[in-house]
N, C-alpha and C positions, 0 to 999 in steps of 0.2 A: 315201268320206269317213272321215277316222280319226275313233274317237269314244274315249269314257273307258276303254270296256271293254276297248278293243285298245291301249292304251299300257303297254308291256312296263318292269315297274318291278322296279327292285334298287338292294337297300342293300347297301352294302359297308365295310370295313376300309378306312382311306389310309394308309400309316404317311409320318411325317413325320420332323422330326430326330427328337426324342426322344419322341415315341407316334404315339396312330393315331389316327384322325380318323373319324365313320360319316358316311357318302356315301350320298345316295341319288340313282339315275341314272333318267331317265325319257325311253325312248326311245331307238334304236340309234343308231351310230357314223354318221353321212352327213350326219342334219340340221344345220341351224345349231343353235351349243352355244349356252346362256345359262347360265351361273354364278353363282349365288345367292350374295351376302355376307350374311349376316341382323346386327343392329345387338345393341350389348352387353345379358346379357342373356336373349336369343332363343335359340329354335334353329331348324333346318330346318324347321320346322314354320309358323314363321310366311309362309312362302313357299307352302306348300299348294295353296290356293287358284289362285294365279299360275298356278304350274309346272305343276296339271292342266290349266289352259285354255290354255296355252303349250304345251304339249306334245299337247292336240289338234289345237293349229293347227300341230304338224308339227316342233316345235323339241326336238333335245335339252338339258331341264334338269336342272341339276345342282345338288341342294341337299346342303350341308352342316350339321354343328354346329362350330362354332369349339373348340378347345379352350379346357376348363375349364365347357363348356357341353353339356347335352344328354347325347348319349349316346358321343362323344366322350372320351377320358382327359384326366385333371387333371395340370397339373404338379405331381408328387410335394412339392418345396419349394414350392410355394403363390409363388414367384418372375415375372407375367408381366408382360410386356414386348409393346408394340406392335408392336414388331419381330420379335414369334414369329409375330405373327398374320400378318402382313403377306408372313414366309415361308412358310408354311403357304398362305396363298393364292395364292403363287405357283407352288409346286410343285404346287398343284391346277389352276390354270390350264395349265402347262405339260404337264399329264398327260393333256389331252383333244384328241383326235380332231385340229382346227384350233384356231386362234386364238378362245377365247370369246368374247361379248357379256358383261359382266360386271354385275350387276345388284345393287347393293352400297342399303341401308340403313346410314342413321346410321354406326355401328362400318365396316360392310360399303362402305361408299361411303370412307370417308377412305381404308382401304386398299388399295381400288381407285386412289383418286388417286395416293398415294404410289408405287404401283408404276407406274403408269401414265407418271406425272411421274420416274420417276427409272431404270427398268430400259430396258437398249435390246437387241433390240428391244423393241417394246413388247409385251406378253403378251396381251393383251386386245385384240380387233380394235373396240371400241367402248366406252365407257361408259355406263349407268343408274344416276346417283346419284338415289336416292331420299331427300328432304327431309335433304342432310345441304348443308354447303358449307366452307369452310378452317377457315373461323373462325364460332363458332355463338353464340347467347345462351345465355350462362350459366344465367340464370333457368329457362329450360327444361330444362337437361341439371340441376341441383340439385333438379328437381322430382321428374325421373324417377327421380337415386340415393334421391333422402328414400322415396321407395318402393320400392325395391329393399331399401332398411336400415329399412325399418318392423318386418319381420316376422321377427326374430332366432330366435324361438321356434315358428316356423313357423306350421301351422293346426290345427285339430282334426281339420278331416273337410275332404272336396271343397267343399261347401257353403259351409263360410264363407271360405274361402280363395274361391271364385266372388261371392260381397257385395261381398268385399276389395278386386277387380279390377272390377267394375263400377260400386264407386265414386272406383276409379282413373280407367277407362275408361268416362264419362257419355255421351259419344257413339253408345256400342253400343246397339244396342236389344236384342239380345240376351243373356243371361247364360253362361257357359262352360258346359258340361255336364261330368262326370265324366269321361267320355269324350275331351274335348276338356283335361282338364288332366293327366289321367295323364302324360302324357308330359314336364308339366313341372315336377312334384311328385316328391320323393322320399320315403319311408316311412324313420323314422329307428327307433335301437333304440327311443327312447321312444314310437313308435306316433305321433309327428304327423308332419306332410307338411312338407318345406320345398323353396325353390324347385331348379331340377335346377341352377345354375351352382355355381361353388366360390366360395364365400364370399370366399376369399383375391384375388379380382379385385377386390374393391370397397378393397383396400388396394395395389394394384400396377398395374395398368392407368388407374383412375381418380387416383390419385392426380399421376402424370405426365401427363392428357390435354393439357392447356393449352399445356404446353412443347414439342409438336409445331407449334401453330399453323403459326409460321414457315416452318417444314422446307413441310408442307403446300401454303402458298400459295405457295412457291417449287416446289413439284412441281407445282401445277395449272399454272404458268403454264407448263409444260414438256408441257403432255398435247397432242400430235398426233392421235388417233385420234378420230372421230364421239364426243360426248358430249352428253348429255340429262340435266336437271337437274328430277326430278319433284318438285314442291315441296306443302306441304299449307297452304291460306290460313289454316287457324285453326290451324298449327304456332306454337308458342312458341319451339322450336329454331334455326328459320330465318326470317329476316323480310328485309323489302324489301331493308333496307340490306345482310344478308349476301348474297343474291340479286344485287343488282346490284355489289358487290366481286368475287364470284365471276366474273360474266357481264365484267369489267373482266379479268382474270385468264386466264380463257379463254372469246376474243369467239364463239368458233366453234361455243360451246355455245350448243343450245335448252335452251328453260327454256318449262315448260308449269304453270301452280298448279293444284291439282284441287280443287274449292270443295266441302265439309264434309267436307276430310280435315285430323286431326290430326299430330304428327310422323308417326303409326302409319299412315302412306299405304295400302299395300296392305290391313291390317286394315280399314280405316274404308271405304274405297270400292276394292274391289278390282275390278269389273268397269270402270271408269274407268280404272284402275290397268294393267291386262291390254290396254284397246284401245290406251292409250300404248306401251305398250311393243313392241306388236305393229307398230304402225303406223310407229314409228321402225325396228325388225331391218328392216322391209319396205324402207324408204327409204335402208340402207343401201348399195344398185345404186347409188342416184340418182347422177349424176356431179355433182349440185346438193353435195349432202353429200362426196362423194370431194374437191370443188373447197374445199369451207368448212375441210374437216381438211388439206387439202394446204397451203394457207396459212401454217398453221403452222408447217410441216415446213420452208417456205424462207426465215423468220426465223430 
């Protein structure tokens, strides 16, 4: 039985068009891939959890940080575009071993769609949208930026920047520990902390989200491959009505709700989070699923 100790783990360099990307791989070349998208934001980090009980139970996972996030390079012109990210993920996908299982959050999930719905072949041998869908509530994605642009001047110390976020995130019973934020604080010349993404995405990536919609739900209705739509009941992001235009969109997808998770699915209840996921790679043989995506394929 594999256990934590023996998952053989490395970070590496990805260069892409114009920088490079930090990749962490867990797990050698043979097993089924799982390819982490982490949502705007994030970075690899917030896949943690998953990827080690995903890769005890035998799967190579692959987490990254998006550029302009994490540890990751910023574009120099502060210039991005959905369309970096979206290449960027695919030359990640196309770099591993087989066809990945692509396991996309919020950010991470639309570009999954996108590529899914519009590259042939298709890159991804499945999808895991995690509480994202074509088209989301606004009210939810305005909540998250108003928190993302609260804290312009960053925090003092670990501490209150940990307040900050737990009275972002009331669900958590826990509070972040120093340890747990370093990676996503950076130390400025004036000695406070502010978050690791580039500032310049909250005026170039958000500011176009909305004018994808379209594109989007014409690309889901194109996705052939196994798709699994994990949704969180008390998300403000995704709600019934996005849920069921989606499932309208593409019929061939399961849709599962994890009850007390917020958009933040795997954060909030990740061992729920992990038996999903697990349980769909698994079902991926079934000739039940081979038959539901083949459908597709002869529309």
């Amino acid at each position: 039985m594999v256990t934590e100790d023996y998952i053989q783990d490395s970070i590496t360099r990805f260069p892409v068009a114009d920088l490079s990307l930090a990749v962490q791989t867990r797990n050698p070349a043979g097993a089924p891939v799982l390819l982490f998208a982490h949502g705007f934001g994030q970075t690899r980090g917030a896949w943690n959890g998953a990827a080690v009980s995903l890769a005890v139970a035998g799967c190579r996972c692959v987490t990254f940080d998006s550029r302009g996030h994490g540890e990751s390079d910023r574009v120099g012109s502060g210039d991005y575009h959905l369309e970096q990210f979206a290449d960027d993920l695919l030359r990640l996908a196309r770099a591993q071993p087989q066809p990945p299982v692509l396991v996309g959050a919020s950010m991470g999930g639309l570009l999954g769609l996108m590529i899914a719905g519009e590259v042939r072949p298709a890159p991804f041998s499945a999808l895991v949208l995690v509480d994202i869908t074509p088209r989301w509530e606004t009210a939810g994605v305005e909540r998250i930026l108003a928190f993302m642009q609260a804290h312009p001047d960053g925090f003092a110390d670990y501490a209150e920047a940990a307040e900050r976020i737990a009275g972002y995130l009331p669900q958590r019973r826990e509070r972040k520990s120093e340890q747990q934020l370093r990676p996503l604080l950076r130390e400025g010349a004036d000695g406070r902390l502010r978050w690791h993404w580039d500032p310049a995405l909250l005026t170039g990536v958000v500011r176009e989200s909305e004018r994808y919609q379209p594109q989007l739900q014409t690309a889901a209705a194109k996705v052939d491959v196994p798709v699994l739509l994990l949704s969180g009941a008390r998300s403000d992001v995704v709600s019934r009505a996005t849920v069921e235009e989606f499932l309208q969109l593409v019929p061939h997808a399961q849709h599962v709700e994890l009850a007390d998770a917020t958009h933040m699915v795997a954060g909030d209840v990740n061992d729920a989070f992990t038996r999903e996921v697990v349980r769909f790679v698994q079902s991926l043989d079934s000739p039940v699923v081979r038959q539901r995506a083949g459908a597709v394929q002869s529309q």
